[in-house]
MINUKOL-850397 format. One record per residue (C-alpha): x negated, y, z negated; residue in three letters. Coordinates in steps of 0.25 Angstrom, whole numbers, plus 5000, padded with zeros to 4 digits. Last residue first. Example, Ala and Ser with C-alpha at 12.3 -4.5 7.8 and 13.67 -1.06 7.14 Angstrom:
BEGIN
494549964971Ser;495149824969Ala;
//
This chain:
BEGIN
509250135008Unk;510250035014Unk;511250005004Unk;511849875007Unk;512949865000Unk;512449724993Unk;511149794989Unk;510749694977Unk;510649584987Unk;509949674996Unk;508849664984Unk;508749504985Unk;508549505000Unk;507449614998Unk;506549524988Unk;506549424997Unk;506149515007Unk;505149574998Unk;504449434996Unk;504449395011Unk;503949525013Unk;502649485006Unk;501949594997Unk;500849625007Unk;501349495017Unk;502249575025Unk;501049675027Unk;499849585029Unk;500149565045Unk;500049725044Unk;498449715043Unk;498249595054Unk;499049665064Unk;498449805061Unk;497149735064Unk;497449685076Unk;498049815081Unk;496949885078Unk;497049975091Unk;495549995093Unk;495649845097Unk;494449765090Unk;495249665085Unk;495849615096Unk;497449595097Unk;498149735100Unk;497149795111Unk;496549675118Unk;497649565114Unk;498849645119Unk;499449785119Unk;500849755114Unk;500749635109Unk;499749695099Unk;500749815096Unk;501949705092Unk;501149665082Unk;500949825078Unk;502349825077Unk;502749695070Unk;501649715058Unk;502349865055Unk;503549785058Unk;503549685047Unk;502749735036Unk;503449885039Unk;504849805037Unk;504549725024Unk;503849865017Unk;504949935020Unk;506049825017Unk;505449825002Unk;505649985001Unk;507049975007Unk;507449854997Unk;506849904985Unk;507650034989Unk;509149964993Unk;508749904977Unk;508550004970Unk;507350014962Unk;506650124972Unk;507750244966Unk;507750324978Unk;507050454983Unk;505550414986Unk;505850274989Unk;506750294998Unk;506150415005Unk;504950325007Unk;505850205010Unk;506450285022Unk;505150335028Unk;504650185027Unk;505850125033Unk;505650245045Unk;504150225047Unk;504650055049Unk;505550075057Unk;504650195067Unk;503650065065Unk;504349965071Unk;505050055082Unk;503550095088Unk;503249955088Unk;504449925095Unk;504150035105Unk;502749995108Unk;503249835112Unk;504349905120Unk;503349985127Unk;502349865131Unk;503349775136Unk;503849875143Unk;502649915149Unk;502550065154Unk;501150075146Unk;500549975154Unk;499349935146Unk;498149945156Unk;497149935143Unk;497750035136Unk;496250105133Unk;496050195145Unk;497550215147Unk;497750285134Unk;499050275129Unk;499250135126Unk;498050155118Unk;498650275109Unk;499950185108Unk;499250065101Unk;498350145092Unk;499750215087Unk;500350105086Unk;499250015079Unk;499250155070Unk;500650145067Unk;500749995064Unk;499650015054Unk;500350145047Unk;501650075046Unk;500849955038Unk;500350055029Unk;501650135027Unk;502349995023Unk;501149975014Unk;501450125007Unk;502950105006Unk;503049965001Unk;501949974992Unk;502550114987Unk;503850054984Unk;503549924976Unk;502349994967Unk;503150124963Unk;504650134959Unk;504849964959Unk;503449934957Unk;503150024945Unk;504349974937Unk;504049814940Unk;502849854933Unk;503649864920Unk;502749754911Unk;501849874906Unk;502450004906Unk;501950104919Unk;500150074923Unk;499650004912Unk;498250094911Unk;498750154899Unk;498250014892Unk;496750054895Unk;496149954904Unk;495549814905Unk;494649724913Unk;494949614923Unk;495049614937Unk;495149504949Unk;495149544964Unk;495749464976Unk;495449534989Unk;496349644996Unk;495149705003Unk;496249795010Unk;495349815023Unk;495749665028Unk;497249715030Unk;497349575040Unk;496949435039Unk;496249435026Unk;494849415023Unk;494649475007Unk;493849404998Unk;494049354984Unk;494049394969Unk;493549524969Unk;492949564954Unk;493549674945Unk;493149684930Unk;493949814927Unk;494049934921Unk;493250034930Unk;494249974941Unk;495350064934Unk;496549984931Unk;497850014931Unk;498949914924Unk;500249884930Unk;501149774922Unk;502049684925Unk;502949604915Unk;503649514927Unk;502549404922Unk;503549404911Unk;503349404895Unk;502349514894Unk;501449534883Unk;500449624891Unk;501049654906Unk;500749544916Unk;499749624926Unk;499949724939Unk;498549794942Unk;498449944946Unk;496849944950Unk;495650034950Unk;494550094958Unk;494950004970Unk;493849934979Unk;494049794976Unk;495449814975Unk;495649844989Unk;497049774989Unk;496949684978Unk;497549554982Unk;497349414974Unk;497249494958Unk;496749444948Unk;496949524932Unk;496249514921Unk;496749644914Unk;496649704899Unk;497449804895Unk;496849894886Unk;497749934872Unk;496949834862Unk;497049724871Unk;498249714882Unk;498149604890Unk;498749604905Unk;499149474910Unk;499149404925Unk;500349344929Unk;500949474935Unk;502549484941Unk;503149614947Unk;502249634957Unk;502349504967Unk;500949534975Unk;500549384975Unk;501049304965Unk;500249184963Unk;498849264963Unk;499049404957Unk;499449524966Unk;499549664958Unk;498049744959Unk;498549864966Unk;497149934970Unk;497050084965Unk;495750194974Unk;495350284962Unk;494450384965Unk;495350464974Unk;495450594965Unk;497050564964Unk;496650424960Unk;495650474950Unk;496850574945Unk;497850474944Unk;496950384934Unk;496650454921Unk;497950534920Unk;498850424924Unk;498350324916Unk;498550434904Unk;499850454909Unk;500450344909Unk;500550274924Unk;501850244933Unk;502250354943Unk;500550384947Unk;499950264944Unk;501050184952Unk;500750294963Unk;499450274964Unk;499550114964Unk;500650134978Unk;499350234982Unk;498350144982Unk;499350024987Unk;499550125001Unk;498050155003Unk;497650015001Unk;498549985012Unk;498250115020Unk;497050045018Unk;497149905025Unk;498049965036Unk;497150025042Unk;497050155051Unk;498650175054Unk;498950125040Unk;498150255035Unk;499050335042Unk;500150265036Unk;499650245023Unk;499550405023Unk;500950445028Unk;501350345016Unk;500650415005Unk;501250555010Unk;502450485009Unk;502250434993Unk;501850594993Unk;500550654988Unk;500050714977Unk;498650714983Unk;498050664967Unk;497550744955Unk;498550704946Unk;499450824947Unk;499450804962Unk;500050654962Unk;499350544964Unk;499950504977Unk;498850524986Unk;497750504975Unk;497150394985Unk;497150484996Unk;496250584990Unk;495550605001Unk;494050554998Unk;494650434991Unk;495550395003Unk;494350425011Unk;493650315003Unk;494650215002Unk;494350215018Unk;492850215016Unk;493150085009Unk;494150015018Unk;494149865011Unk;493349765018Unk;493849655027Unk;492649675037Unk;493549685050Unk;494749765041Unk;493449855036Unk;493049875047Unk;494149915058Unk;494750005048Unk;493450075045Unk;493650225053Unk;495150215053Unk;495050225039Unk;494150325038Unk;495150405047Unk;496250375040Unk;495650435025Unk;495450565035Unk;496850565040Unk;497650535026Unk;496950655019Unk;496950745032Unk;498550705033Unk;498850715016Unk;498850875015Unk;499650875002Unk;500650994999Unk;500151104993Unk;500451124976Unk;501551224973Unk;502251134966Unk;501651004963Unk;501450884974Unk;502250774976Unk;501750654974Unk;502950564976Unk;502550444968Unk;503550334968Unk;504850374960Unk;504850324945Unk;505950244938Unk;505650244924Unk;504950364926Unk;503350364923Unk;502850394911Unk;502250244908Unk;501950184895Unk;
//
């Protein structure tokens, strides 16, 4: 059974008394320049960004929010967004994988017993555990709170067989968080989250990876089967709904949205520097009209979008994430940033044309950004959070704006 509150906060790390306050630029900086180094690989070749992964090993990124008395950074649900975001601004694909690493630390970190806590925490504060979220099934997408597949309980293991469509880097994760029908259940509703290590399972690829955009994310089909301790259930079994409303739902939204923000900031940045410099702007006129207004909208899309995730940061942070003015803030987050994160750097390619916003071997990666953020409204569709929204703001009538 789990020790975590009924209604925990998402992980804050603060660090202990006396302790000195975490140094996360040099960390973040070196882990973005590897990045930057094989971005333009590894999304032309569609292969998942090792040597990245392995700078997040090196600096102890991956135990960001594991707290300090576990052995991790003891950092900050901010500190893990400054990151995404600079990360974002080099590729998208792993500040992606960045972000759902961290969303399963800090599920670990709130919601495991202690003895799951004690064994794992420490490996993923070390860096030797990179988590992949193991939660879409084939016929239900990404919905979270229903599971088709069963997990058996045999003489106090639990035993999965478990196929997954989408696996974000799952190929190369040391272990997995993986949603099942609880044991004896009644509902396909009775979800529960189960850790795996990889050293427990049977785990075989089951498809390719080709897509349009976010090529780096290796987010191929994988199918596993084995079986785990029972102190491996991650919470109570059949309550997963808890760990998605205080933990799963929330962080997702945050650290996506910060990923997405991050991309449109770097093409931004890019684009500006080479306005800037005569010898490369290409005879861009910089007192174009057309040109500065298409600039200051972009610059106006993401200053909203900063703002929104600044304010559903605090939100989630200080208030209770059930209510529904909060459900509704979080969700619009991630809606909004999909939407005008995409929009901005569209509007970036108009703005400098076919030789620097539309061809693929442009130093200002605005293709590739375009590609990458096209994925965003459909990660988790938006059409099925705006459908969820309209029913919430029926249960708002005062219209409480958070």
């Amino acid at each position: 059974m789990s020790t975590a509150p009924t209604a925990p906060a998402p992980v804050t790390g603060a660090a202990g008394r006396g302790r000195a306050p975490l140094v996360l630029a040099p960390l973040v900086e070196e882990a973005a320049e590897v990045t930057a180094a094989h971005a333009r690989r590894t999304d032309t070749e569609a292969v998942f960004p090792l040597e990245a992964l392995d700078s997040l090993r090196r600096t102890r990124l991956l135990g960001l929010l594991v707290p300090s008395a576990d052995g991790g950074l003891g950092g900050r649900l901010g500190d893990m967004l400054t990151a995404t975001r600079r990360l974002g601004r080099e590729d998208m694909s792993l500040a992606m994988v960045f972000a759902m690493h961290c969303q399963q630390v800090a599920a670990l970190a709130q919601h495991a017993n202690g003895t799951l806590r004690g064994e794992l925490l420490p490996r993923i504060g070390a860096g030797e555990v990179y988590l992949a979220s193991v939660t879409t099934e084939a016929g239900k997408g990404g919905a979270l709170l229903s599971a088709t597949a069963p997990l058996q309980q045999r003489e106090g293991d639990l035993l999965l067989d478990r196929f997954a469509p989408i696996v974000t880097g799952g190929a190369h994760a040391d272990g997995f968080l993986v949603t099942m029908r609880s044991p004896h259940s009644d509902s396909e509703h009775d979800v529960s989250l189960v850790y795996a290590d990889r050293s427990q399972l049977e785990v075989a690829c089951a498809g390719g990876w080709d897509p349009h955009g976010m090529r780096a994310s290796h987010s191929g089909a994988l199918h596993l089967r084995g079986s785990v301790p029972g102190h491996q259930v991650v919470g109570e079994h059949g309550r997963f709904r808890d760990i998605v409303t205080h933990t799963f739902g929330p962080l997702a939204h945050l650290g996506w949205s910060a990923a997405w923000l991050g991309t449109a900031e770097g093409a931004l940045a890019r684009t500006v520097a080479m306005l800037r410099s005569g010898r490369t702007r290409g005879g861009a006129l910089l007192d174009s009209e057309l040109l500065l207004t298409r600039l200051a909208r972009v610059r106006h899309r993401l200053e909203a979008v900063a703002a929104l995730l600044a304010r559903t940061l605090d939100a989630v942070l200080h208030e209770d994430v059930s209510r529904p003015r909060v459900q509704l803030l979080v969700n619009g987050l991630k809606v909004t940033a999909s939407e005008q994160c995409h929009a901005a750097v569209q509007e970036l390619v108009d703005a400098v044309g076919l030789r620097h916003g539309y061809l693929r071997d442009s130093p200002l990666a605005l293709e590739r950004a375009l590609r990458d953020l096209r994925s965003a409204s459909l990660n988790f569709s938006n059409d099925r959070l705006l459908l969820a929204d309209g029913r919430l703001t029926l249960l708002d009538p005062e219209v409480r704006l958070a």
